[in-house]
C-alpha atoms as one frame of an Amber mdcrd trajectory, in Angstrom:
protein
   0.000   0.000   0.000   2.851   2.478   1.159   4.315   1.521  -2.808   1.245
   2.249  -4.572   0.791   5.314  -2.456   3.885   6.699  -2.627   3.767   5.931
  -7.033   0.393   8.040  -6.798   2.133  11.274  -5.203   5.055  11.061  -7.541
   2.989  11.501 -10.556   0.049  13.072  -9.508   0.862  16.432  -9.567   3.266
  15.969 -12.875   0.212  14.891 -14.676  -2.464  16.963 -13.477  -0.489  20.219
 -14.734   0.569  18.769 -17.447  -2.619  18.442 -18.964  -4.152  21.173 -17.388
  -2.010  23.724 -18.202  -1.608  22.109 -21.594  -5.574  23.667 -22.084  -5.191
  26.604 -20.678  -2.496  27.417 -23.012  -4.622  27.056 -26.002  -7.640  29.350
 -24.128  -5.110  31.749 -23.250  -3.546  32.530 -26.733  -7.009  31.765 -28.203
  -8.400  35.078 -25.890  -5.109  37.100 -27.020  -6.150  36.433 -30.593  -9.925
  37.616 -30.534 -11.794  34.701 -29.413 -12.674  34.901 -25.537 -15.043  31.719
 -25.884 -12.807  30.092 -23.091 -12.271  33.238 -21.469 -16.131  33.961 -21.067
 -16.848  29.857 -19.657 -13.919  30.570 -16.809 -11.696  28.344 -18.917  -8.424
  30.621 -19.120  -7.320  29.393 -16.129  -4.667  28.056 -14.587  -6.321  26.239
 -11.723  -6.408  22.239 -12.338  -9.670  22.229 -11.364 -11.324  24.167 -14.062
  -9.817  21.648 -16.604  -9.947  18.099 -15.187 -11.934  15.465 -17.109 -13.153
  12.893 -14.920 -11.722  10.073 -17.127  -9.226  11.770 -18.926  -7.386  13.591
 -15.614  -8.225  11.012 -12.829  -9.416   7.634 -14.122  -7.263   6.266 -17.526
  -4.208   7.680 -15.629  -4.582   6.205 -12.321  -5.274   2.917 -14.015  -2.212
   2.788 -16.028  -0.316   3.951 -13.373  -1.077   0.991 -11.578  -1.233  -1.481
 -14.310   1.790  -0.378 -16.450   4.732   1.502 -16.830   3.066   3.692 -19.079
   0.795   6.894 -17.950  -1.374   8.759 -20.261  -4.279  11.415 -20.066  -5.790
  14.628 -21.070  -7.981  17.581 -20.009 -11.212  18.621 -20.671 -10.323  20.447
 -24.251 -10.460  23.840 -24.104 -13.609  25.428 -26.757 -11.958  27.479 -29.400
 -14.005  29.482 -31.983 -11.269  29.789 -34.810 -13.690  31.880 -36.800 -13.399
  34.686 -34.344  -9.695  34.825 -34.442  -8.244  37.610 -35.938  -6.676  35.918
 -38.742  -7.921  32.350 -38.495  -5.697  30.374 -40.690  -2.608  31.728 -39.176
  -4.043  32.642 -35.839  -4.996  28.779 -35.340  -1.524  27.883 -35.707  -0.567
  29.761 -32.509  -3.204  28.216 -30.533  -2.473  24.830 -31.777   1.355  25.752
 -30.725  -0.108  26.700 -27.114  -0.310  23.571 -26.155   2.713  21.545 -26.632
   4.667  24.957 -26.226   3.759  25.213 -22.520   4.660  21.649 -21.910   8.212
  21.949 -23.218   8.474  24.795 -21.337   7.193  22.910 -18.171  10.121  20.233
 -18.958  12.788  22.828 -19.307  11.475  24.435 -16.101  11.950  21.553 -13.664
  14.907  20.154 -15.537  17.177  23.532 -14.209  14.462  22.869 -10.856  16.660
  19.413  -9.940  19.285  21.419  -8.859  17.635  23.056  -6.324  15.879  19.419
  -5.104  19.236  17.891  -4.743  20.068  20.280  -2.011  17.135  19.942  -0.062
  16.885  17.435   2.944  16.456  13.798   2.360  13.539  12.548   2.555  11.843
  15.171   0.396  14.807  15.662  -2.170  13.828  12.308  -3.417  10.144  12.782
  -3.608  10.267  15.862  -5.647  13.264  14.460  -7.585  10.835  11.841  -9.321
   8.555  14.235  -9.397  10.748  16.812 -11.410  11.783  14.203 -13.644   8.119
  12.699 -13.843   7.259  16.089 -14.933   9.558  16.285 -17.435   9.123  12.993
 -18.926   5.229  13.305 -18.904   5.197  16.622 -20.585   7.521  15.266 -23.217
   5.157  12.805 -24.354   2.306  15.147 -24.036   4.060  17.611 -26.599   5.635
  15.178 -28.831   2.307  13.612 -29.148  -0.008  16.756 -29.650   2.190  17.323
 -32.643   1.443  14.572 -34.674  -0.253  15.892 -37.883  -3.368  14.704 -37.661
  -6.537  16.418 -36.001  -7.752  17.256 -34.115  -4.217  16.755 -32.108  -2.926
  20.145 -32.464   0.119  19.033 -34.871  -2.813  18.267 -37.475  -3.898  22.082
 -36.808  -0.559  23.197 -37.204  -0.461  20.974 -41.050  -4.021  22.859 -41.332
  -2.809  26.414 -41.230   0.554  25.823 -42.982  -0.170  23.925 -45.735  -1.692
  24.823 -48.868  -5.710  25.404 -48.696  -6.247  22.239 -51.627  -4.196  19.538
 -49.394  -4.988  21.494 -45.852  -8.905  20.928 -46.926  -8.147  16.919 -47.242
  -6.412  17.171 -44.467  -8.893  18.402 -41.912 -11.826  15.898 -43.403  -9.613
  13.884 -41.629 -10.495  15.364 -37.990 -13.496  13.250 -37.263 -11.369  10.188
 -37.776  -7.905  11.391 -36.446  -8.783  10.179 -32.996  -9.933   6.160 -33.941
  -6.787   6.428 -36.244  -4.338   7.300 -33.769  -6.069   4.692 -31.038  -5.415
   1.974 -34.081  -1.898   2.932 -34.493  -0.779   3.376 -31.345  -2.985   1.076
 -29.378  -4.413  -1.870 -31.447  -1.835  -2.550 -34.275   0.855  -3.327 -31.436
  -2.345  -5.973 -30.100  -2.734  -7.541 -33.496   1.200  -7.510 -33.787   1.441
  -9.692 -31.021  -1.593 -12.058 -32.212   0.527 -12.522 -35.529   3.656 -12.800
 -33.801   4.936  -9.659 -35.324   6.734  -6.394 -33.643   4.269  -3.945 -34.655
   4.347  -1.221 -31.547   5.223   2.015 -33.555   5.646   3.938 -30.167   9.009
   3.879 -29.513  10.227   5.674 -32.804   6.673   7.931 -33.101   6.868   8.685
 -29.562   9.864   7.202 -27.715  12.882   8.562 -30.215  11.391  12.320 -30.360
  11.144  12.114 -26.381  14.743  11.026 -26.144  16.491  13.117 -28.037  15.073
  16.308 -26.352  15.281  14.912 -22.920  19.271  15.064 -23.755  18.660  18.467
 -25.340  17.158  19.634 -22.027  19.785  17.817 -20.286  22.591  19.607 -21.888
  20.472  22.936 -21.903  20.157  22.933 -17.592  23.903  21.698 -17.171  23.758
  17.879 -16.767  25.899  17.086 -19.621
């Protein structure tokens, strides 16, 4: 029990801000670019509490914390009218970037915040040790994943406002699929991989190689290299 408690309060916090703050990025920029939709429903925030999704914040996590190695979740998304931005094609870009921006910044932030953990007393330098490097690991895959081009993630957003109108319009027909696709890709090819006998888990160069090679950039960047 002490184990399972003590897992809990190491990435509890890492994830809840994570996410959270993740959403309130995209409402924030969203309001500084004409649309206050998530301004006006209380949802430029940073409190946690305005953004937690029931299953997305609290449940799916906890479960895989304590089934797996592997924790995942997300936030209640954030409304954005991207008609009532300012200049909506370019203007959704930024949004999009919100996101993922905020959570590299979050990982850059307690990377350079270890130092200042390794000097406090024992037991507590440990605890928010793992939780620094939770944090930085968690909002790592958060980003890396966002950006994916495919919406509604934001990196499909991103492909949206950069890419020509003729391919960008194909491209966003895509949205109401871009969630089962992803699930398939991530989630049930690896399963049917394992049926056949084959290695089909696409995670670890996806996900996994774009998460490692910043974690060293960040390493270098807050003197650990």
């Amino acid at each position: 029990m002490n184990d399972i408690l003590f897992g809990i309060s190491i990435w509890l916090l890492p994830v809840l801000f994570a996410i959270t703050l993740h959403e309130a990025a995209h409402g924030y920029v969203a309001w500084k670019l004409g649309d206050d939709t998530a301004k006006q429903l209380g949802r430029v925030s940073f409190n946690p509490l305005r953004h937690i999704d029931l299953w997305g914040t609290i449940i799916v996590p906890a479960v895989l914390l304590l089934s797996t190695s592997f924790v995942f979740g997300w936030a209640k998304p954030v409304p954005v009218d991207f008609g009532r931005l300012n200049n909506p094609r370019r203007d959704m870009v930024w949004v999009a970037l919100a996101g993922p921006g905020i959570n590299l910044a979050m990982a850059i932030f307690c990377a350079f915040m270890i130092h200042v953990a390794v000097q406090l007393p024992s037991p507590f330098d440990e605890w928010l040790f793992r939780n620094l490097r939770n944090a930085i690991y968690f909002n790592l895959i958060l980003a890396v994943f966002n950006m994916i081009p495919l919406p509604p993630l934001d990196g499909g957003r991103v492909a949206v406002g950069l890419l020509p109108r003729y391919l960008a319009y194909y491209l966003a027909g895509l949205e109401k699929y871009g969630l089962f696709i992803i699930i398939g890709l991530l989630f049930l090819l690896p399963m049917v991989g394992r049926e056949i006998g084959m290695n089909l888990n696409i995670f670890p160069w996806l996900i996994g190689g774009p998460v490692s090679f910043l974690i060293e950039v960040i390493a270098g960047v807050a003197g650990f290299r």
